[in-house]
C-alpha positions in Angstrom: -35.4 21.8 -20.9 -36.1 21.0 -17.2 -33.3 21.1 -14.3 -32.5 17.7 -14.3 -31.9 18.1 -18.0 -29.5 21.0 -17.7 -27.5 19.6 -15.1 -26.5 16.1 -17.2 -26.6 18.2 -20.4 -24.0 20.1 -18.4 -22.0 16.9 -17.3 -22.1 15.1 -20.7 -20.5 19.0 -21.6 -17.6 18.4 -19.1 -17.0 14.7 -20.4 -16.6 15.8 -23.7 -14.3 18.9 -23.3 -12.1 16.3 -21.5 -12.1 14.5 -24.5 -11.3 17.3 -26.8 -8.7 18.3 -24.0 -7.0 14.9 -24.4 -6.9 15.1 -28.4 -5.1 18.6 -27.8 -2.6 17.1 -25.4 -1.7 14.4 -27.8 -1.3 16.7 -31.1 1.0 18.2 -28.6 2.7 14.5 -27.8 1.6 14.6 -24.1 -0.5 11.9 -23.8 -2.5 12.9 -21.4 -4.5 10.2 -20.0 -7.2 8.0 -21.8 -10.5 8.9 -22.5 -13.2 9.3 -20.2 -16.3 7.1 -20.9 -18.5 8.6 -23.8 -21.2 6.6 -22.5 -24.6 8.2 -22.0 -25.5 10.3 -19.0 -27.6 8.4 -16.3 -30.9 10.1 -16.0 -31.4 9.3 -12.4 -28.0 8.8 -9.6 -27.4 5.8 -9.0 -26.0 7.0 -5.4 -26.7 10.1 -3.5 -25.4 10.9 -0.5 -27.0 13.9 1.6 -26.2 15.6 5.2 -22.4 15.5 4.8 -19.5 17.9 5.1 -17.9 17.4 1.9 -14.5 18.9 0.9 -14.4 18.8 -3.0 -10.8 20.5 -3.1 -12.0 22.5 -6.6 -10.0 25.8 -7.0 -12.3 27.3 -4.5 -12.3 24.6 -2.0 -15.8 24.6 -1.5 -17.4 22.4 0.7 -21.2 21.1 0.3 -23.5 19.1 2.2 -24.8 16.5 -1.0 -23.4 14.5 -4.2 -25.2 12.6 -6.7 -23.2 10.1 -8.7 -24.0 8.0 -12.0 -22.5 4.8 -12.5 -18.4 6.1 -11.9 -18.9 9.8 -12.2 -20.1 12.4 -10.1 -22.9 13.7 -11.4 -23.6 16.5 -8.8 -22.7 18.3 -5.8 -24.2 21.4 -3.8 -26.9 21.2 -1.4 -30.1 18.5 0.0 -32.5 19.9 -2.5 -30.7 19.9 -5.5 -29.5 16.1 -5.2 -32.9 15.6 -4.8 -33.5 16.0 -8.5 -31.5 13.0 -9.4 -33.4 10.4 -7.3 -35.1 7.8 -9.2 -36.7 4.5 -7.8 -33.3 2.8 -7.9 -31.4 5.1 -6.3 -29.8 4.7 -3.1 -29.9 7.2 -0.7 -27.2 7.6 2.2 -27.1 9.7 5.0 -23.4 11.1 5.9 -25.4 12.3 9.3 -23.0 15.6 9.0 -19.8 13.1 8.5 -16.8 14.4 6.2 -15.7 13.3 3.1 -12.8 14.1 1.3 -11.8 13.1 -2.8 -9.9 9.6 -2.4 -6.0 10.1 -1.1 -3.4 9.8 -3.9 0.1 8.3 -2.9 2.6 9.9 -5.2 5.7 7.3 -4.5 5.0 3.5 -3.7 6.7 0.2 -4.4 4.1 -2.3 -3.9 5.0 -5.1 -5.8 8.2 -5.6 -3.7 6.5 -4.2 -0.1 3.7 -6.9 -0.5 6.3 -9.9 -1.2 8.8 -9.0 2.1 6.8 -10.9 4.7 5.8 -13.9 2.1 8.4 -16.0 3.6 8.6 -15.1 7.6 7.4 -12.1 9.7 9.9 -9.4 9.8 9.9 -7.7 13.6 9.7 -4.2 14.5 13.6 -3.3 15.1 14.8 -0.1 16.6 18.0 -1.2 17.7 21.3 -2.5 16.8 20.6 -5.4 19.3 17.3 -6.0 17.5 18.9 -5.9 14.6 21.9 -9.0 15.8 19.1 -10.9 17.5 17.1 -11.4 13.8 20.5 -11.9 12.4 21.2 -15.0 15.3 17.4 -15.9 14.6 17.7 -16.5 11.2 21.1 -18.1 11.3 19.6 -21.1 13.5 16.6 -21.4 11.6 18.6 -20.9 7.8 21.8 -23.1 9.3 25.4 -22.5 8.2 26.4 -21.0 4.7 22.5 -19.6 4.3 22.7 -15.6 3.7 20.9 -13.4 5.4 19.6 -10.2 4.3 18.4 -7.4 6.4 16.6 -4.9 4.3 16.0 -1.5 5.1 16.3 -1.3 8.4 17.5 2.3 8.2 20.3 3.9 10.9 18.9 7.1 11.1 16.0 5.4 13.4 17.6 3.0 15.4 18.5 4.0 19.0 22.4 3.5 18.7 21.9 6.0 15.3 24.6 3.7 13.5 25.7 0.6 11.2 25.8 -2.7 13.3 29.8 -3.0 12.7 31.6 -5.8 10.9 32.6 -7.6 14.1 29.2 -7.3 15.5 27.5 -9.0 12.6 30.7 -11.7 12.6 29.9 -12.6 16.2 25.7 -12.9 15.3 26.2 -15.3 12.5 29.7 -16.0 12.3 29.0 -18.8 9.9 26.9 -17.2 7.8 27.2 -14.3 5.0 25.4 -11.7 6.0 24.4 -7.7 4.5 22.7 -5.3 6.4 21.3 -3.7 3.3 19.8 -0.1 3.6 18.9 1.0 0.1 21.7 2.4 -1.7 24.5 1.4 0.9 24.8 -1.8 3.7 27.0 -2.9 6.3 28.8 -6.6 5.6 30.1 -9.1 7.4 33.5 -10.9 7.0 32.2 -13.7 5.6 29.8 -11.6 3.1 33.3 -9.3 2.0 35.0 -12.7 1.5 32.9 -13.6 -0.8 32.9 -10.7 -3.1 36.2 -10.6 -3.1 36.3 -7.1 -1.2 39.9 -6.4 1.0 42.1 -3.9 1.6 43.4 -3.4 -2.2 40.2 -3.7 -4.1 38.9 -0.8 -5.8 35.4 0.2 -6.0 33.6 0.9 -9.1 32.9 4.1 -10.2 29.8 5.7 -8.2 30.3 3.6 -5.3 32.7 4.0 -2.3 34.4 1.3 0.0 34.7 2.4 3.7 37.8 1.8 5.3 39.6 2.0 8.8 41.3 5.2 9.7 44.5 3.9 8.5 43.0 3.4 4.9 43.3 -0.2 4.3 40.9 -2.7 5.8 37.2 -2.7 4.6 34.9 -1.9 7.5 31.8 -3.5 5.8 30.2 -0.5 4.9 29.4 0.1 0.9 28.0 3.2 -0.4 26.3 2.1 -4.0 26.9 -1.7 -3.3 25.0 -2.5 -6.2 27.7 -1.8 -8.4 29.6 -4.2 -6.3 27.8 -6.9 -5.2 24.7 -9.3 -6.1 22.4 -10.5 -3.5 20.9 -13.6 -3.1 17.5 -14.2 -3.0 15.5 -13.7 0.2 13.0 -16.2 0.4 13.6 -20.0 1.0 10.4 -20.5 -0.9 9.8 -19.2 -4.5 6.7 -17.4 -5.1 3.8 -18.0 -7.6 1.7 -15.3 -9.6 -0.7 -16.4 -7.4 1.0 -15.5 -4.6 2.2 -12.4 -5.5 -1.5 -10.9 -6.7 -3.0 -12.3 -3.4 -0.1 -10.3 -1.5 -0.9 -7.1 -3.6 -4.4 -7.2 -3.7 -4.0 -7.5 0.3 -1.9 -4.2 -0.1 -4.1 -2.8 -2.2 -7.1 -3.7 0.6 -5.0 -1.7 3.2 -4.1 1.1 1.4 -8.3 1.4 0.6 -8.5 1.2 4.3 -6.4 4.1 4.8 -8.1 6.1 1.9 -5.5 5.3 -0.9 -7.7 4.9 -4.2 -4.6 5.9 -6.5 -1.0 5.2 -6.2 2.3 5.8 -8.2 5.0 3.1 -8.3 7.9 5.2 -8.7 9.9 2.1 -10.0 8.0 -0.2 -12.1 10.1 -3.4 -14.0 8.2 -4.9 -17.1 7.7 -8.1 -14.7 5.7 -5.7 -12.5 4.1 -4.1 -15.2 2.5 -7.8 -16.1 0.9 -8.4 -13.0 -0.9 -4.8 -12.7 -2.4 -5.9 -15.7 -3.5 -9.3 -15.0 -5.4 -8.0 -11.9 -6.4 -5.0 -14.2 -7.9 -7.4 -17.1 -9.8 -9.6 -14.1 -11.4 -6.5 -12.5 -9.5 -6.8 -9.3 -7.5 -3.8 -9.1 -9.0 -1.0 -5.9 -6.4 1.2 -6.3 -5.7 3.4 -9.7 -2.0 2.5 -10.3 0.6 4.9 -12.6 4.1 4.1 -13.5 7.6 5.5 -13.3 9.2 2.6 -15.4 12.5 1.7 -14.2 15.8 2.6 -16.5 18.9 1.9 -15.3 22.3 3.9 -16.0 25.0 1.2 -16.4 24.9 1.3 -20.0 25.7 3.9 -22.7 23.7 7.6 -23.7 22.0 5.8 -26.8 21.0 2.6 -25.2 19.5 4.7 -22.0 17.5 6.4 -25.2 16.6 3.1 -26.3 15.0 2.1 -23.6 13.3 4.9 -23.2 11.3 4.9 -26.7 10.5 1.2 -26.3 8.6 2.0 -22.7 7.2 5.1 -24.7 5.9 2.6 -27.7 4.2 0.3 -24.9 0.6 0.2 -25.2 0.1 1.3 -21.7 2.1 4.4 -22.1 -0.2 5.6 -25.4 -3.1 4.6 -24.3 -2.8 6.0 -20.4 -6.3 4.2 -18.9 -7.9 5.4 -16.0 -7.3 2.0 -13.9 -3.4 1.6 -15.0 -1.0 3.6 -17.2 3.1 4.6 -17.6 3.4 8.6 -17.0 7.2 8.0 -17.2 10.4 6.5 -16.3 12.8 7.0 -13.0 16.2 6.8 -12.7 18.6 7.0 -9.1 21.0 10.0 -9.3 22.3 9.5 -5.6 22.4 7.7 -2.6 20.3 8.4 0.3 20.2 10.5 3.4 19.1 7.7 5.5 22.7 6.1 5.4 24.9 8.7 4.5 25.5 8.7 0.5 22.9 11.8 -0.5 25.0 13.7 -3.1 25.3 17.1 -1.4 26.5 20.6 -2.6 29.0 20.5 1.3 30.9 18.0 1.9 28.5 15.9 4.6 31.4 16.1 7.4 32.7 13.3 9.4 30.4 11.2 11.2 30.5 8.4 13.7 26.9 7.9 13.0 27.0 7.3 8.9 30.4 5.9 9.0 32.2 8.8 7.1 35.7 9.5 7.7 36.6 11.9 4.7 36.1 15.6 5.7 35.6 16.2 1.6 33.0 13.7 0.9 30.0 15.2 -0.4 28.0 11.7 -1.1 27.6 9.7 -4.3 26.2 10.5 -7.7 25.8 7.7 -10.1 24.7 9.4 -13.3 27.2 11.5 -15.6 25.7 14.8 -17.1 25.9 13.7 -20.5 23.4 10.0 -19.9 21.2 12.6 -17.0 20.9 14.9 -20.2 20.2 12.5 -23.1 17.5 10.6 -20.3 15.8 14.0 -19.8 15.8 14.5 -23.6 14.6 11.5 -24.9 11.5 11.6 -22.5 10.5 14.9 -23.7 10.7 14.1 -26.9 8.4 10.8 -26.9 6.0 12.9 -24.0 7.2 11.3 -20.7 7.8 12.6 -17.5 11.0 12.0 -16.5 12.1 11.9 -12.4 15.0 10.6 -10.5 15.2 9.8 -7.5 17.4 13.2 -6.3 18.0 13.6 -2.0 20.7 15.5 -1.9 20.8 19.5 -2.7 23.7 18.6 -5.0 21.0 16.3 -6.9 18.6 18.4 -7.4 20.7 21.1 -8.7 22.5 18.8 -11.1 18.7 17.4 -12.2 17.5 20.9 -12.4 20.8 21.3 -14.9 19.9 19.1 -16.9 16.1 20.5 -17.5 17.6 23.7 -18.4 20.3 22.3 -21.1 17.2 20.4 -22.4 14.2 23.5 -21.9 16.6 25.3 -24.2 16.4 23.3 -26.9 12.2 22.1 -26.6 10.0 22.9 -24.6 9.4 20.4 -21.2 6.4 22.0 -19.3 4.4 19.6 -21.0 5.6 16.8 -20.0 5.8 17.2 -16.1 9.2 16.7 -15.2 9.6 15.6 -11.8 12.1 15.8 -8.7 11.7 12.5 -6.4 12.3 13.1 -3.1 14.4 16.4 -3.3 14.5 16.7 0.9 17.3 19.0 0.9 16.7 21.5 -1.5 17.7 26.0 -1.6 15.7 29.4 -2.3 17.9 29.1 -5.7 16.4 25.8 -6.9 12.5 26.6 -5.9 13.0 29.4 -8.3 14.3 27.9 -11.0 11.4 24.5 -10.4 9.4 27.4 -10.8 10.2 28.8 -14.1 10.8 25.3 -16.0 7.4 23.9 -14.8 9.5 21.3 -12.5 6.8 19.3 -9.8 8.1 17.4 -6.4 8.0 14.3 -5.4 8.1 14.6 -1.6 7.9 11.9 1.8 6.8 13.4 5.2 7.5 10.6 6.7 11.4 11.0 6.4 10.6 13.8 8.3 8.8 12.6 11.1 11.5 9.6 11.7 14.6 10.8 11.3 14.8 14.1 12.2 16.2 13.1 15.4 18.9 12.1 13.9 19.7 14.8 11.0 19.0 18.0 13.5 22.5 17.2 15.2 24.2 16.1 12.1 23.3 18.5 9.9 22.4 21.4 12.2 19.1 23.6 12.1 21.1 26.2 9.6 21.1 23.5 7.1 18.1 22.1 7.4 16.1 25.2 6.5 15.7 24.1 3.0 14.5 20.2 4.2 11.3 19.9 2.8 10.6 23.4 2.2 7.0 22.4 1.6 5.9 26.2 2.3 8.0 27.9 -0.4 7.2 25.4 -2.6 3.5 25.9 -2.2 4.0 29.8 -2.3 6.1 29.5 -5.5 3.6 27.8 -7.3 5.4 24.8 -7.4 3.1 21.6 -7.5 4.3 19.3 -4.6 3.0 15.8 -4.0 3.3 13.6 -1.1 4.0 10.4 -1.0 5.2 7.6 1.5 7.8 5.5 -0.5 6.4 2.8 1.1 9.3 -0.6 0.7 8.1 -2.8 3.0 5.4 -4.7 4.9 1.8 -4.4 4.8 0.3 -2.2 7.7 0.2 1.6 7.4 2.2 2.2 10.8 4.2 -0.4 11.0 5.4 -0.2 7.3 8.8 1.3 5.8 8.0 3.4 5.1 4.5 3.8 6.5 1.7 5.0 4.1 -1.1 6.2 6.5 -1.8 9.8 4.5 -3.2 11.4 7.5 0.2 10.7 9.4 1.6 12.8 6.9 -0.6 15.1 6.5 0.2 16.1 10.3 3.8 15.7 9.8 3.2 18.7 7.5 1.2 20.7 9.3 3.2 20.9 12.9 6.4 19.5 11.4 7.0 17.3 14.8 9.1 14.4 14.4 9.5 11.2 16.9 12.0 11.8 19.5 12.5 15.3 18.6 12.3 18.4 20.8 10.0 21.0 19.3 9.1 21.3 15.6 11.6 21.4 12.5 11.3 25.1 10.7 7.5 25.7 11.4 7.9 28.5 8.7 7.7 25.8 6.4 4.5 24.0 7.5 1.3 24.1 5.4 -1.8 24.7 6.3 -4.6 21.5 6.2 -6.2 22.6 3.0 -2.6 22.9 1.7 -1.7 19.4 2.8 -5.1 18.1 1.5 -4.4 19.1 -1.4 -0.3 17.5 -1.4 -2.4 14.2 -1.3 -5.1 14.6 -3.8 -5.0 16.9 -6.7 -1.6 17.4 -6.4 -0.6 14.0 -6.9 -3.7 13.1 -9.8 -1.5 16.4 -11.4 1.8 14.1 -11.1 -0.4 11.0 -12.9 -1.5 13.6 -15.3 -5.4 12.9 -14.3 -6.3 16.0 -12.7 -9.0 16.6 -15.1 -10.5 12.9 -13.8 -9.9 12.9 -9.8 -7.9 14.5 -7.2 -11.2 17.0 -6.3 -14.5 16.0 -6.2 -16.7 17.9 -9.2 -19.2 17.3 -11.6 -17.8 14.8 -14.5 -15.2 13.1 -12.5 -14.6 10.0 -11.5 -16.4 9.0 -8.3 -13.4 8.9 -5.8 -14.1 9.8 -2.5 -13.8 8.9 1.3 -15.8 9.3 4.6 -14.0 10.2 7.9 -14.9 9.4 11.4 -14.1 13.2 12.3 -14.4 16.8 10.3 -10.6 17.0 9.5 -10.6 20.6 8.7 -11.9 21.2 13.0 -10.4 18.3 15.1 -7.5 19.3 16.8 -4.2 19.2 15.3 -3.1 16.1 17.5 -6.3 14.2 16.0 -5.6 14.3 12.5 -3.1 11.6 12.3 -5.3 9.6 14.1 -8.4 9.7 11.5 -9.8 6.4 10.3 -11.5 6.0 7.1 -15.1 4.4 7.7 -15.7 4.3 3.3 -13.7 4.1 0.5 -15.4 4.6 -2.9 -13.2 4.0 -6.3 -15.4 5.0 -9.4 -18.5 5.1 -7.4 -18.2 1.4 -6.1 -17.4 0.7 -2.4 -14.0 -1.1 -2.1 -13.4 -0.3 1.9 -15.9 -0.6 4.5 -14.7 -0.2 8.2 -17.5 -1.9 9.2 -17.2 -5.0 7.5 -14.9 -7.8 8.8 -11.7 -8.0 7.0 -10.3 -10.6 4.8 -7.8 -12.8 6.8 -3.8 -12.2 5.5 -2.8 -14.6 2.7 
């Protein structure tokens, strides 16, 4: 048997015990993703690429100068010679010319479907202020005209320059006419109008897991909801109702720009069944350039049993037994508190009074909306049908209540397996690293938060208390898997998004923890290293889809999922790694980005 010979027998060897692996994993009812082609090796490459620098993140981070890859996978990588074996007359050759390539970047927390659609009607400005914010609201009242709601979405406190809620009376005198919420996820700011028509005044009691804000003497609303969900509806955004169509040309424009940053797989960490749908119409037509798992959406409002319910019909769902490599459902997410960006994280301290979040009670400590006993039966019933379970968890006082829950289930069957999860877990302790540890508990994790609102925790919180933000360090040292992610909600546009989703940004956030308009760096003892942070964004996160064994690292039998750099990002300087552009994307061995192509004009 000749080289060539040995090297695909050795391939087809790797393919198979994937397989085999798989079959294992299921006997075990862990699904663990869908079987990789059993199709026959390629004799020759169909691509190889020589004279690169390329970082295939294995376990021994090597780096080589060629790769070789067959249809989707990667046939081979080491040096010139060697790829030389698998050229055949149909082979194209390519020349990095000493260029760097790196597996594909993995986003381990999106929501595209609705961050595609926010634009669709009118372009949203940039707004860093609380007069930016009151001149969109006066825009849009003259354009709407009286009695139209407006909706500001997201436009988060912690990063405007006043580093507060635009008040009731200010939002009265922009569109006094008009209803109007300043909506920033779990809480928002109404005006007078708004209040009035939910019925909200100064004896109206909020629902459990929510919390009306109210003037020092106790009775008058101030407009500010925490969990106003529970108490209010909101109208629908648009003026103009869009079609499929629309919405797939939107995401598959997403989908373009996350290629161009380097993105080939994504997880949407809140996926409805109407969402599902359209992954898999652009699946089924072959237009999907990103790989795409699921956190399916469950809610809490309803009972223990019908939470289980829920549960074992997303787990019966073709998409969840079957796990493809394109699309598949790894689990389902829940919300077990507010946010830090507007004051409702559920927190072990009270969060202390604050002009800038609105908080007048020296005991709050935030909101959590989901008893022990539905937390418990949610964690249970996705372990027992093979899903990972997450919730989104900001607060320390999350996370430890999560982390409860995985014990009081761990006892009872075992959990590893199924690759429970923490979403977002920015304030976090020494105590609950440990104990991630020993269940087998991964992270879900957004530098970004970092990098924008630092400025504003640092003074709330103080540096004492922020030692455990994003302790991205201990985590790695622990052994805990980490992924990053951007929890990208809006707009298309890797800077100018909210959150944005350029990988590299975060990658740097990591390494120097800086943060915009903050003095020096955030507890550098907790800053990684760049083959660390590489890895957050790539075989980290394909560990969270429960593909590692199919991308995440470049190596022989894996899916061909790389991109090349315009710099070596293990030697720039540190300043110039949030600045790297992507020049190719390559998703299963097919070219989906090209930075020197012309781009496709915005839908």
């Amino acid at each position: 048997m000749n080289s060539l010979s040995l090297r695909a027998f050795a391939v087809l060897s790797l393919w198979l015990g994937a397989i085999l692996s798989t079959s294992a994993q299921r006997e075990e009812n862990v699904a663990a993703g869908g079987e990789p082609s059993t199709d026959e090796v390629p004799a020759t490459a169909t691509l190889v690429f020589l004279n690169g620098k390329i970082l295939t993140v294995n376990r021994e981070d090597a780096a080589v100068s060629a790769m070789a890859i067959g249809g989707e996978r990667i046939l081979y990588l080491g040096d010139d010679a060697g790829a030389a074996g698998f050229r055949g007359a149909q082979t194209k050759v390519v020349d990095l010319r000493g260029r760097t390539v790196l597996p594909g970047l993995i986003d381990s927390h999106t929501h595209p479907l609705s961050a595609a659609m926010i634009e669709f009607d009118h372009a949203i400005p940039d707004m860093r202020s609380v007069a930016d914010v009151l001149a969109y609201v006066r825009g849009r009242a003259k354009e709407s005209g009286p009695g139209k709601w407006i909706v500001v979405q997201q436009v988060f406190i912690t990063r405007l320059e006043e580093r507060r809620y635009p008040t009731r009376a200010e939002l009265d005198s922009a569109a006094p006419n008009n209803p109007v919420v300043f909506r920033t996820g779990p809480d928002a700011s109404l005006n007078s109008m708004a209040l009035d028509h939910f019925g909200i005044g100064p004896d109206t009691e909020a629902p459990e897991g929510s919390k009306i804000e109210r003037r020092e003497d106790g009775g008058e609303p101030t407009g500010i909801l925490r969990g106003w969900s529970r108490m209010i509806k909101l109208p629908a955004g648009a003026s103009r109702e869009p079609r499929r169509a629309d919405r797939e040309a939107r995401l598959k424009k997403l989908f373009a720009d996350y290629n161009a940053t380097g993105i080939t797989a994504i997880i949407d960490r809140n996926a409805s069944a109407q969402g599902m749908a359209l992954y898999e119409g652009l699946r089924d037509a072959g237009e999907l350039s990103v790989r795409v798992a699921l956190s399916r959406a469950v809610g809490n409002k309803d009972g223990a049993e019908s939470i289980r319910e829920d549960i074992r019909a997303i787990a019966r769902e073709p998409i969840s037994v079957e796990r493809g490599e394109m699309l598949r459902t790894v689990g389902i997410k829940m919300f077990l508190d507010g946010g830090m960006l507007t004051g409702s994280a559920y927190m072990r301290q009270p969060w202390g009074t604050s002009k800038i979040y609105g908080i007048t009670d020296p005991d709050y400590r935030g909101l959590r909306f989901i008893p022990a006993d539905k937390l418990e039966a949610a964690v249970d019933e996705c372990v027992a049908n093979g899903l990972q379970f997450t919730a989104h968890s900001v607060g320390d006082g999350a996370v430890h209540a999560l982390l409860d829950a995985y014990e009081k289930v761990a006892a009872r069957r075992p959990i590893k397996s199924t690759r429970p999860n923490i979403t977002h877990c920015n304030f976090m302790s020494a105590e609950a690293i440990e104990r991630m540890r020993q269940l087998g508990v991964s992270a879900d994790i957004q530098p970004a938060w970092l990098y924008l609102d630092t400025r504003t925790l640092a003074p709330h919180f103080g540096e004492d208390r922020l030692a455990y933000f994003q302790p991205l360090k201990a985590l790695f040292d622990q052994g805990v898997i980490a992924g990053g992610g951007s929890d990208h909600m809006q707009k298309i546009g890797p800077l100018r998004a909210i959150n944005p989703y350029h990988p590299f940004l975060g990658m740097w956030v990591t390494i120097t923890r800086r943060a915009r308009g903050y003095e020096g760096r955030l507890h550098p003892e907790q800053a990684l290293d760049r083959r660390q942070a590489l890895r957050f964004y790539t075989v980290n996160n394909a560990y969270l889809m429960f593909m590692e064994d199919r991308i995440g690292s470049l190596e022989e039998g894996k899916l061909a999922d790389f991109i090349v750099l315009d710099r070596d990002y293990l030697t720039c300087p540190t300043d110039s790694i949030r600045r790297i552009e992507v020049l190719e994307t390559w998703l299963g061995g097919r070219k989906v980005h090209d930075a020197s192509a012309p781009r496709e004009p915005s839908p």
